[in-house]
C-alpha positions in Angstrom: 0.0 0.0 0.0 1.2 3.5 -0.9 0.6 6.9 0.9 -0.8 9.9 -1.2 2.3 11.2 -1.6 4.3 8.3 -2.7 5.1 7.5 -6.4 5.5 4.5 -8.4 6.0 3.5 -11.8 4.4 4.2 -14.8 2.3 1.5 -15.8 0.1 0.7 -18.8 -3.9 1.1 -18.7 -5.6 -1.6 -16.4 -9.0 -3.1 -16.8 -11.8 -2.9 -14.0 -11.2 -5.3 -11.4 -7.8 -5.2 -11.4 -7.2 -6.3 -8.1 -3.3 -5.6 -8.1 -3.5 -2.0 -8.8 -6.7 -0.7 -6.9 -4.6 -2.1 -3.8 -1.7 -0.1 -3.7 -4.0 2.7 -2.1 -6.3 2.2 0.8 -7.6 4.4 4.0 -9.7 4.5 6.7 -13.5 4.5 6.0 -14.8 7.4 7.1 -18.3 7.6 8.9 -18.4 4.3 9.1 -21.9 4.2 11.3 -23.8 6.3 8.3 -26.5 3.9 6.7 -25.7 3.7 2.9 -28.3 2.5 0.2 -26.4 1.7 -2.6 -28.7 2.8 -5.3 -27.0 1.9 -9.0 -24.9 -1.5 -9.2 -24.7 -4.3 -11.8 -23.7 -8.0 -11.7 -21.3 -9.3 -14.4 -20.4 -12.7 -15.5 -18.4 -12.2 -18.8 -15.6 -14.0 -20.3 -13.3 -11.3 -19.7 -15.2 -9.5 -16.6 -16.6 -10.9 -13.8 -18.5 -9.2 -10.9 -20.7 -11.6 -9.4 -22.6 -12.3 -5.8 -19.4 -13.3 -3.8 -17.4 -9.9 -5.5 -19.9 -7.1 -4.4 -20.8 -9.0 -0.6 -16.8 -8.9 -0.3 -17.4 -4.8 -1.3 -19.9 -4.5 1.0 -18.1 -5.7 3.9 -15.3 -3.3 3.4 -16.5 -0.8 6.5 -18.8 1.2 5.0 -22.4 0.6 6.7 -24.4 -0.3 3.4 -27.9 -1.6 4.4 -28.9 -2.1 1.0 -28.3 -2.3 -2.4 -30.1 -1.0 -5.8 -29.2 -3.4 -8.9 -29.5 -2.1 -12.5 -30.2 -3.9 -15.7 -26.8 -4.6 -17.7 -27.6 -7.9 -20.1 -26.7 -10.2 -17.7 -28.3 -13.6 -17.7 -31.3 -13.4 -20.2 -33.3 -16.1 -21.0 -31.4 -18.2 -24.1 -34.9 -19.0 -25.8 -38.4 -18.2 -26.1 -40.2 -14.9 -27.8 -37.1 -12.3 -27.9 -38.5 -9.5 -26.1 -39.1 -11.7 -23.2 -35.3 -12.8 -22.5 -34.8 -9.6 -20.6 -36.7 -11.0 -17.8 -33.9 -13.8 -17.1 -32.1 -10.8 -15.7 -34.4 -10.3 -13.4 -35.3 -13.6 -12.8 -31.6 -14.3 -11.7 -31.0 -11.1 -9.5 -34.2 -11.9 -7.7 -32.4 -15.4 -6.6 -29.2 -13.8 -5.5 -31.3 -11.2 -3.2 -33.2 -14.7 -2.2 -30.1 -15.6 -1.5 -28.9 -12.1 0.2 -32.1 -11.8 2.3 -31.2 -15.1 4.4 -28.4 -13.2 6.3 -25.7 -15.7 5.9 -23.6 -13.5 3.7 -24.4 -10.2 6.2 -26.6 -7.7 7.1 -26.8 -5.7 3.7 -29.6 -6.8 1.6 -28.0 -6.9 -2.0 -30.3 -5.9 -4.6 -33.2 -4.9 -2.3 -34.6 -3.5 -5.3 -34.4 -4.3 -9.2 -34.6 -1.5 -12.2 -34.9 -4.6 -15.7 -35.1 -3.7 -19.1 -37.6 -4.1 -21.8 -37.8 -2.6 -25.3 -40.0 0.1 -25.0 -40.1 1.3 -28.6 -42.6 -1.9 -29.0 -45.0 0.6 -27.7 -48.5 -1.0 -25.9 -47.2 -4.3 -27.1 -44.5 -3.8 -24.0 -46.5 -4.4 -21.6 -46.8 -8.5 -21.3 -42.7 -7.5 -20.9 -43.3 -5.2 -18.0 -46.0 -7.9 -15.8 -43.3 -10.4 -16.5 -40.8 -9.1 -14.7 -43.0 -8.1 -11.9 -43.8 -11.3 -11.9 -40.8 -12.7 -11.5 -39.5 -10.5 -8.6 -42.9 -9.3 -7.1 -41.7 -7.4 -4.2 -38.7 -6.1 -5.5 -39.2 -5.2 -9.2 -38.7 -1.3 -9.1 -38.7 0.1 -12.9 -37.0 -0.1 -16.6 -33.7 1.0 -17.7 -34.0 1.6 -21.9 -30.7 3.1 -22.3 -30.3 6.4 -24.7 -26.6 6.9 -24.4 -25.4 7.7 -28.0 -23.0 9.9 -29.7 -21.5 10.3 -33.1 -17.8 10.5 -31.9 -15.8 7.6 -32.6 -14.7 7.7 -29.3 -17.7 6.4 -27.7 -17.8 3.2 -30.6 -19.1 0.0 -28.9 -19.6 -3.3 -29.7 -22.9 -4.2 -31.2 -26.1 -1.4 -32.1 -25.9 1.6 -30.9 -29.5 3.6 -29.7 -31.1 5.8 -32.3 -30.4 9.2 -32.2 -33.8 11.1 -30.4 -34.8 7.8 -28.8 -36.6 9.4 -26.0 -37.7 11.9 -28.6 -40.1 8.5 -31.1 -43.5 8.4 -30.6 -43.3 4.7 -30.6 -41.0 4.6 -27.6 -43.0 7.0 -25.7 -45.9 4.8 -26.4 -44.4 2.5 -24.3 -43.2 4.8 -22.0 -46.3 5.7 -20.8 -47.3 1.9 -19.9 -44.9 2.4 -17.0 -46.7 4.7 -14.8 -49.9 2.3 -15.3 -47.9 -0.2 -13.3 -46.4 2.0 -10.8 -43.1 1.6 -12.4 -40.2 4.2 -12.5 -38.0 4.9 -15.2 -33.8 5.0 -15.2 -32.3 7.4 -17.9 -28.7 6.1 -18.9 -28.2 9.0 -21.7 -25.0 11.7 -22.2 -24.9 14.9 -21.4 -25.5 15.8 -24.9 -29.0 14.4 -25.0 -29.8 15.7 -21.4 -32.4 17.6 -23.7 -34.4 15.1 -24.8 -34.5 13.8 -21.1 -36.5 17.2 -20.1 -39.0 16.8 -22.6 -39.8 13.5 -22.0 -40.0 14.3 -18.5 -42.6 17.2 -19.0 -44.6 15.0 -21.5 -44.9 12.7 -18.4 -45.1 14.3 -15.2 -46.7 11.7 -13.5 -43.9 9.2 -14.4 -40.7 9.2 -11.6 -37.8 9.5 -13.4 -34.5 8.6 -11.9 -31.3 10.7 -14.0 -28.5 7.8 -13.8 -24.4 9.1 -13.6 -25.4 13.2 -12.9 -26.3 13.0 -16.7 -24.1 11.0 -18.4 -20.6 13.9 -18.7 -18.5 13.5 -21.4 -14.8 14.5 -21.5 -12.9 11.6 -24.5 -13.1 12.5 -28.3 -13.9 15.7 -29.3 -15.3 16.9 -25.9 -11.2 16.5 -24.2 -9.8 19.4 -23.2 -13.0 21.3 -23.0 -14.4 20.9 -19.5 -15.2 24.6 -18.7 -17.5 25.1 -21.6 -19.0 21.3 -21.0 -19.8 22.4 -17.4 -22.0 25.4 -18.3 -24.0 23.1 -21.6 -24.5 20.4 -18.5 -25.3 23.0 -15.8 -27.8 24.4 -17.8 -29.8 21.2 -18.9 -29.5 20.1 -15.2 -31.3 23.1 -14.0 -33.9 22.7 -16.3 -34.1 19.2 -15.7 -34.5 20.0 -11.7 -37.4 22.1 -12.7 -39.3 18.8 -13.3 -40.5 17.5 -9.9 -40.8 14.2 -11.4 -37.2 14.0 -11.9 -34.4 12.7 -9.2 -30.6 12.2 -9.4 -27.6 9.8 -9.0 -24.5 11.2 -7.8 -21.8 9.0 -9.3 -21.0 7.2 -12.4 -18.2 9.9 -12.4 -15.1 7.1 -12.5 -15.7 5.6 -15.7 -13.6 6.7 -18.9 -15.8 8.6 -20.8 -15.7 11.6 -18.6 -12.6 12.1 -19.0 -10.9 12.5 -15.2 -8.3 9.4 -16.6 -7.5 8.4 -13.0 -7.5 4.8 -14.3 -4.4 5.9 -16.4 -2.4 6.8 -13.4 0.2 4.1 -12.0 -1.9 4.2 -8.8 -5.7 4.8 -7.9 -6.6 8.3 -6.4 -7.0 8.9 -2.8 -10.7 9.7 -1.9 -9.6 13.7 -1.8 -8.2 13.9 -5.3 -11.6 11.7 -6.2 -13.7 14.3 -4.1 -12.0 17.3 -6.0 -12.5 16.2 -9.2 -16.3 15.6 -8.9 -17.3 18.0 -6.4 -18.3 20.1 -9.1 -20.8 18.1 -10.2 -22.2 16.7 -7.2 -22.7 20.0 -5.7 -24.3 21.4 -8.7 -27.1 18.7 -8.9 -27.8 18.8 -4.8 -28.1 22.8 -5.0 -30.5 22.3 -8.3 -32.6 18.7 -7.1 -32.2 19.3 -3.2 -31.1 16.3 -0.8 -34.3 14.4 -1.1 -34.0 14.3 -4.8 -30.4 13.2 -4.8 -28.9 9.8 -4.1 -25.2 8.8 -4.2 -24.3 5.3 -6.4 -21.5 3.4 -6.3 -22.1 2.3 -10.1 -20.0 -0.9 -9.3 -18.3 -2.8 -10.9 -17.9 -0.4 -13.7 -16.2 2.7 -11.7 -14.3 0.0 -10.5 -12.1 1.3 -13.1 -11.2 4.0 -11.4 -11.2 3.1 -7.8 -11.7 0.5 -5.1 -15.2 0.8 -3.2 -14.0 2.0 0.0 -12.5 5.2 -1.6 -15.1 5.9 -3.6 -17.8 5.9 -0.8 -14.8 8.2 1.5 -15.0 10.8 -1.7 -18.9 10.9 -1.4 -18.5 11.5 2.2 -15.8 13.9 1.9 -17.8 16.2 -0.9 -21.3 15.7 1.3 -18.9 17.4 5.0 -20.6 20.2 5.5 -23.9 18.6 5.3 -26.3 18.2 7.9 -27.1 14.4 9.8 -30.4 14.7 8.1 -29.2 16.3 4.6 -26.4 12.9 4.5 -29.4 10.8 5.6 -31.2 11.9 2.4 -28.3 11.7 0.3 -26.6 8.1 1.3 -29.8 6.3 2.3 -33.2 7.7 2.8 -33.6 9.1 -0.9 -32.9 5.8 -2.3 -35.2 4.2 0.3 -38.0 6.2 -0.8 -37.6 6.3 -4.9 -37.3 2.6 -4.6 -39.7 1.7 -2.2 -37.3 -0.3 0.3 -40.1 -0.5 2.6 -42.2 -3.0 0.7 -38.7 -5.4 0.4 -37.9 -5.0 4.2 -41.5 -5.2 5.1 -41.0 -1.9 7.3 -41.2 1.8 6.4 -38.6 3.1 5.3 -38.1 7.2 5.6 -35.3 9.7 5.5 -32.7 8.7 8.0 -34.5 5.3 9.1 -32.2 2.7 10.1 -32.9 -0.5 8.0 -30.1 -2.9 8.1 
């Protein structure tokens, strides 16, 4: 383990979950009796990444008091046949088993994946929802919403493997259709979009005030490609379209998502991972800008595991949230870390208990 102000070698770009390099820096957890709701996590089993059941209990036992866990679709473990817009449910058919599994106690008190956000394809409009009462159906108490990713841009930079969305998804009538089958069901929707398209996130959002929607990654900042070396003017473009998008009381926000490549911090390139100040530094900025707009109870911190793993070990990450939330009150942090969360999600009905700001539920 190295202090802050050690040094080492330079050493070439590491994938998430490198074990070797995300322990050459560790500290003390800070605050460690403040109940945590981890609200944005995935689960990966992939032939070169692997996050699975055993992975996030050993992050959850790392000293930070996290009561409960929020997991978000990703791909993971559809169904291998039957009509294709109903293999998404094998996601949520396999995360309700591991918080089966997590709800027994034997693994500790945190209850992983107290709640589950799936996905279906909602540009099938109506037709969507036999999609939707299957997954409730398969996770009845813990089923929370649907997460039908937007995130596209034209730079090379943000290539990936497979289809890109269509430009203006949240924008076609036909996915807006289905968009609207969610509030029937008492459903919530995730937006995974860039900043970019923050836009089209405010307009769906006043078409459908009485649908909850929860911003994922503080909008989805871009800082690779054509957007490097531009961070000032990128901060005033986001600023702007998050204080619109605050204006929408049917809108909340995750705090995090800020570690992975595409915004552009590069911390991942570094021989050694960042201390929890030098994390806190960078994305105070950001953090503090969406509190001030959304308030406490519309914010929630998210550890987006495994996939800022890239930039840093869980511990840390959770010490830079606590270090950038310091001068909050005990019942502003109890908002931020757990009782937002708790209430977007409805904890209550998977710990049988109400759940409120600030409400111990481990």
């Amino acid at each position: 383990m190295q202090t802050e102000n050690s040094t080492a070698d330079a050493r070439p770009f590491h994938r998430p979950g490198d074990r070797k390099w995300l322990e050459q820096w560790s500290e003390a957890v800070l605050e460690p009796e403040l109940p945590i709701v981890d609200a944005h996590h995935h689960l990966f089993d992939r032939p070169d990444w692997r996050y699975g059941f055993e992975d996030l209990i050993e992050d959850l036992s790392c000293g930070h008091r996290v009561v409960a866990t929020v997991y978000l679709q990703c791909g993971e473990h559809y169904r291998a046949e039957g009509p294709e817009p109903m293999r998404p449910v094998g996601e949520t058919e396999f995360v309700e088993r591991v918080a089966q599994t997590s709800a027994t106690g034997r693994y500790g008190p945190a209850r992983a994946c107290a709640a589950i956000v799936g996905y279906a394809d909602l540009t099938r409009g109506a037709a969507v929802a036999e999609v939707l009462e299957a997954h409730i159906a398969a996770a009845p108490t813990r089923f929370r919403g649907i997460r039908h990713g937007a995130a596209t841009d034209a730079d090379p930079a943000f290539a990936r493997k497979g289809p890109r969305p269509p430009t203006g998804l949240l924008r076609d009538p036909a996915f807006r259709a289905g968009f609207a089958r969610l509030a029937e069901r008492g459903l919530s929707f995730d937006a995974w979009l860039y900043h970019p398209q923050l836009p089209d996130l405010v307009d769906l959002a006043r078409a459908f005030p009485g649908t909850p929607i929860v911003l994922n990654h503080v909008g989805g900042l871009l800082g690779i490609g054509g957007y490097q070396g531009r961070r000032d003017e990128i901060f005033a473009q986001w600023r702007s379209s998050i204080l619109q998008l605050a204006a929408c009381p049917n809108v909340v926000a995750k705090l995090g998502g800020l570690g992975m490549r595409q915004c552009g911090f590069d911390f991942h390139e570094a021989p050694r991972p960042p201390s929890s100040s030098q994390l806190a530094a960078a994305w105070r900025p950001y953090v503090e800008t969406c509190i001030e707009a959304f308030g406490v109870e519309r914010c929630m911190f998210e550890s987006n595991f495994p996939v800022d793993q890239l930039s840093c070990s869980y511990p840390v990450l959770w010490n830079a949230f606590k270090r950038i939330a310091a001068g909050c009150s005990a019942e502003e942090k109890a908002s931020l870390f757990a009782g937002s969360a708790a209430r977007v999600y409805r904890l209550d009905q998977a710990f049988g208990q109400v759940v409120a700001a600030g409400t111990d539920i481990a």
